[in-house]
C-alpha positions as CSV (number, residue, x, y, z in Angstrom):
1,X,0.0,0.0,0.0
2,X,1.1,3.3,-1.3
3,X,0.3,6.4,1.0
4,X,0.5,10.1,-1.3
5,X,2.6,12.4,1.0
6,X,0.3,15.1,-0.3
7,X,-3.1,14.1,-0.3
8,X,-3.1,11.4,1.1
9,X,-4.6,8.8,-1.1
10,X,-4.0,5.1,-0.9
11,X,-3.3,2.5,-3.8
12,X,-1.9,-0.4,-4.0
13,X,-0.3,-0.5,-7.4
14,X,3.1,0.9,-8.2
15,X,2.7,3.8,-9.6
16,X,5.2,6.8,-9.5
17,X,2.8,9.9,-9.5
18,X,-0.6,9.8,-7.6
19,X,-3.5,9.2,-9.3
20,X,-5.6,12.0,-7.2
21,X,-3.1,15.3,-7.1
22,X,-0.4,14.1,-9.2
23,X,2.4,14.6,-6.8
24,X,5.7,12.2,-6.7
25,X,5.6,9.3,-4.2
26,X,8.9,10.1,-1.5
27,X,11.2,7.4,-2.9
28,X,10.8,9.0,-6.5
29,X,11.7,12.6,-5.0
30,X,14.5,10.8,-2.7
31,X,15.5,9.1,-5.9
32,X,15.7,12.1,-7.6
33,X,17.6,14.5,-5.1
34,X,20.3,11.8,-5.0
35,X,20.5,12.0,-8.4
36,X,21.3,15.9,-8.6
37,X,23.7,15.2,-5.2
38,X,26.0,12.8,-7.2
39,X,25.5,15.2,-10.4
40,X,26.8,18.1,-8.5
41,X,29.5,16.3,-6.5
42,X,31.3,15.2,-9.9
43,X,31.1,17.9,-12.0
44,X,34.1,20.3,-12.8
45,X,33.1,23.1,-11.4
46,X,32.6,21.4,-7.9
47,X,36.0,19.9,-7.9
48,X,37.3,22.8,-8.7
49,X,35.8,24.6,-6.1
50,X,36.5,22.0,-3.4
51,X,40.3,22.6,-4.8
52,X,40.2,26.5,-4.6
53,X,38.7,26.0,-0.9
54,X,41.3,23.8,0.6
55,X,43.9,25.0,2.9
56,X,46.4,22.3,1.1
57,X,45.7,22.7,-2.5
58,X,48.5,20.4,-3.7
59,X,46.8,17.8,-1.4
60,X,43.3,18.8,-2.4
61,X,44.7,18.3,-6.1
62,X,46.2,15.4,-5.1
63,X,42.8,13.8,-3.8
64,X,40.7,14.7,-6.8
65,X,43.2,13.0,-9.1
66,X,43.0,10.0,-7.5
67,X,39.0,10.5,-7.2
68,X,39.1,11.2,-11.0
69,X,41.6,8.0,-11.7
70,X,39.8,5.5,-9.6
71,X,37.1,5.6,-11.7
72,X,38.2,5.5,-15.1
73,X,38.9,2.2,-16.6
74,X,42.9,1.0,-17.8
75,X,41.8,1.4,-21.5
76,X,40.5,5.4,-20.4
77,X,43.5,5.9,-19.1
78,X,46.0,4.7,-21.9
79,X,43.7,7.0,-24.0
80,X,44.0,10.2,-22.1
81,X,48.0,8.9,-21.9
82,X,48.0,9.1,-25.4
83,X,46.8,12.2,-25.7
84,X,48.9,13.7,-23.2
85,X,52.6,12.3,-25.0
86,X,50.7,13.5,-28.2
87,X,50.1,16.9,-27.1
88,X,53.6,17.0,-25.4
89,X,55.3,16.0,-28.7
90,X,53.4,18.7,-30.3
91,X,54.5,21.2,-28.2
92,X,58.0,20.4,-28.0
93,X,58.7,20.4,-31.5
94,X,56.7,24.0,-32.4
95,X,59.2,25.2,-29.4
């Protein structure tokens, strides 16, 4: 049984929105909100800001690194290698 947290209205399917008001059931807004937390924790701009915030940035660079590294994958990482020697060699040479 399915209680609305708005109107109060009880079914017993599984249904996402309530039939009555149409507001979310809690574990689709809890679902949600988690979503957006995770979004926000790994975007750019928040590691950069957790970085600019730290008292030790080379350690607070240090830690996002390894945040960044431990979830890419070995082939992800010979890629962005790759890159990284290209680039280099690019550089070297125009200089």
């Amino acid at each position: 049984m399915q209680k609305c947290p708005s109107c109060g209205y009880e079914t017993d399917t599984q249904v996402m929105r309530c039939p009555e008001c149409g507001s979310f059931y809690s574990k689709i807004i809890e679902l949600i909100e988690q979503e957006a937390e995770d979004e926000a924790r790994y975007r750019l701009k928040s590691r950069l800001r957790r970085v600019f915030q730290a008292d030790n940035k080379k350690q607070a660079v240090k830690l996002e690194f390894e945040r960044l590294s431990a979830g890419l994958t070995l082939k992800a990482k010979l890629a962005l290698w790759v890159i990284f020697v290209f680039v280099f060699a690019l550089i070297v040479t125009v200089v």
